[in-house]
C-alpha positions in Angstrom: -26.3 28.0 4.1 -28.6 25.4 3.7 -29.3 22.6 5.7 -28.0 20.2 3.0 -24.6 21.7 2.5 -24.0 21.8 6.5 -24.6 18.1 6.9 -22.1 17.7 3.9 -19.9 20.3 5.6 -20.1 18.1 8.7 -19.3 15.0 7.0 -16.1 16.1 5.4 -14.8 17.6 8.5 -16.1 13.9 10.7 -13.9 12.1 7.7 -10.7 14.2 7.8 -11.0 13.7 11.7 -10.5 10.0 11.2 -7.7 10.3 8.8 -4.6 9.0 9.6 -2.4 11.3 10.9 1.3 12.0 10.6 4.4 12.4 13.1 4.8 16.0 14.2 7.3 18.1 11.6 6.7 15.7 8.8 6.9 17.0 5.1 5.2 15.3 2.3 7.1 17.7 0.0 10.5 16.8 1.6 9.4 12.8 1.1 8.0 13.6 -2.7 11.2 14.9 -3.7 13.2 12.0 -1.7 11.0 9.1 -2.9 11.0 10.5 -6.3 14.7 11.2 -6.4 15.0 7.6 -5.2 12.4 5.2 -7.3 10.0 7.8 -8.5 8.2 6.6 -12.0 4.4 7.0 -13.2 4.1 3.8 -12.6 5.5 3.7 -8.9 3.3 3.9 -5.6 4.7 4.3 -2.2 2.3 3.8 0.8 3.2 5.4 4.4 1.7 4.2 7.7 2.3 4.1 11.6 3.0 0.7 12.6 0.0 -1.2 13.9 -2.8 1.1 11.6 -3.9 -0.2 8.0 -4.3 3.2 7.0 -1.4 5.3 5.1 -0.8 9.4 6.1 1.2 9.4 2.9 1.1 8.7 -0.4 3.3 8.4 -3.7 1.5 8.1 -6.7 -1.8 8.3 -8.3 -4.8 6.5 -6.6 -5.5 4.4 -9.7 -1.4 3.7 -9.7 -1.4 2.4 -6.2 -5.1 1.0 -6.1 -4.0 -1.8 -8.8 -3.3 -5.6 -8.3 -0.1 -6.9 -9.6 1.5 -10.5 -9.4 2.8 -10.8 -5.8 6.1 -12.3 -7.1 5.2 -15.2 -4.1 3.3 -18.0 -6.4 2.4 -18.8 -9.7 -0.9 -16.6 -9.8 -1.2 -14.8 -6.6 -1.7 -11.1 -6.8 -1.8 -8.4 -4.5 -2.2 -4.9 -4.0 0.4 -1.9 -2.4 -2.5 -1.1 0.3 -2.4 -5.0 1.5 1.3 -5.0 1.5 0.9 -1.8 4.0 -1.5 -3.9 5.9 0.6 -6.9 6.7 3.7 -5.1 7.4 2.3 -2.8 9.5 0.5 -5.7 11.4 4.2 -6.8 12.1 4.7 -8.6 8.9 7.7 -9.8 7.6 9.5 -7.0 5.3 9.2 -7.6 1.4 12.0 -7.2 -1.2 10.3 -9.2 -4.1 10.8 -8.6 -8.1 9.0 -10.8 -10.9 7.5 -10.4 -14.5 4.5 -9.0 -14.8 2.8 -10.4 -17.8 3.2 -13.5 -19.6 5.5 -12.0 -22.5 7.7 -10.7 -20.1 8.2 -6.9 -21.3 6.8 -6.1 -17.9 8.5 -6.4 -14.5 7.4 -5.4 -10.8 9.2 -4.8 -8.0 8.0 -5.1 -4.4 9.3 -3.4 -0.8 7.6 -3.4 2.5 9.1 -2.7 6.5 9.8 -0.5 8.9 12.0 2.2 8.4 15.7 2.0 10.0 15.1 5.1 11.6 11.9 5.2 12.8 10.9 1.6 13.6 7.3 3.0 14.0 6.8 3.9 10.6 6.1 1.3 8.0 6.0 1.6 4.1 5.1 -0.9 1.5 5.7 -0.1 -2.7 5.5 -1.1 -6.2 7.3 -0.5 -9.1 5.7 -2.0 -12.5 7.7 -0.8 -15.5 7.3 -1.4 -19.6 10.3 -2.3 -21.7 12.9 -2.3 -19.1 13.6 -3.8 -15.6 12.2 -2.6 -12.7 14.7 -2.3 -9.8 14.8 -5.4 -7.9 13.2 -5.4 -4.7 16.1 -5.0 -2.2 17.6 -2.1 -4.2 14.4 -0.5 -4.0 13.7 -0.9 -0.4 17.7 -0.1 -0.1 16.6 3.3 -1.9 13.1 3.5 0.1 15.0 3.3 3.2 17.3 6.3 2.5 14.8 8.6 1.1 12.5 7.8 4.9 15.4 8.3 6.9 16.6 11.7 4.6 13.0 13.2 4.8 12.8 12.6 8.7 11.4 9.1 9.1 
C-alpha cells in the first residue's frame, strides 16, 4: 500500500467518524419503504436529523433532488432549500406545512413539511415535494403522511 492511498484510507475513515449517526435499531430500509409508501416521488426529498444537529443520518432522495432551491411558499421570491429547512427545525424551529406554485405558469407545485416527530420528539425531519402537471400534496397532508411513516419505521 502506498503512502498516498493510506492518507486517503485515513481520510475517509476521519469523515465517516463525523457523520451523523442514527438511534440504535434504526432501518433506513424500513423508513425507504414507509416514506415512499407515504409521499415517495422522483422528485421528493426527505431529510432526517437529531434535534439540535444540522446534519441529516437519513436521506430520501437523490442528492441533486434534495440539494435544489425551490420557492419557500413564505414571500413573493424567497427560496429555500430541504437541508435549511432541516436546520431551522432542528434548531427548535417552528414546524412547516407550506404548499405554493412553483413557476410562474403554474404547472408546477411544491409542497413543504418540517418538525419533530410525534413519537420521538428528538428526531426532526424537513421535506419537499415539487411535482409537473399535477398538485403536489399540500403541506399538512404531507407532514400528516411524514408523521406516520416516522412513527411506523420506529421514530
Amino acid at each position: 500500500m502506498t503512502a498516498r492511498a493510506a492518507t486517503l484510507g485515513l481520510v475517509l475513515l476521519a469523515l465517516g467518524a463525523c457523520a451523523p449517526k442514527p438511534p440504535p435499531g434504526f432501518d433506513a430500509g424500513r423508513l425507504d419503504a414507509a416514506v415512499g409508501a407515504a409521499i415517495g416521488t422522483p422528485s421528493t426529498c426527505v431529510l432526517v436529523a437529531r434535534k439540535g444537529q444540522d446534519r441529516p443520518f437519513y436521506r430520501y432522495g437523490s442528492n441533486v433532488t434534495c440539494g435544489r432551491a425551490l420557492p419557500a411558499c413564505e414571500g413573493a421570491a424567497a427560496t429555500t432549500r430541504a437541508g435549511y429547512r432541516l436546520r431551522a427545525v432542528a434548531a427548535g424551529g417552528a414546524a412547516v406545512k407550506l404548499s405554493c406554485d412553483s413557476n410562474p405558469e403554474r404547472s408546477r407545485t411544491v409542497a413543504w413539511a418540517a418538525g419533530a416527530s410525534p413519537s420521538r420528539p428528538d428526531i426532526v425531519y424537513a421535506a419537499f415535494m415539487d411535482v409537473e402537471n399535477d398538485r403536489a400534496l399540500p403541506g399538512r397532508v404531507m407532514a400528516d403522511r411524514l408523521t406516520a411513516a416516522l412513527t411506523r419505521s420506529g421514530l
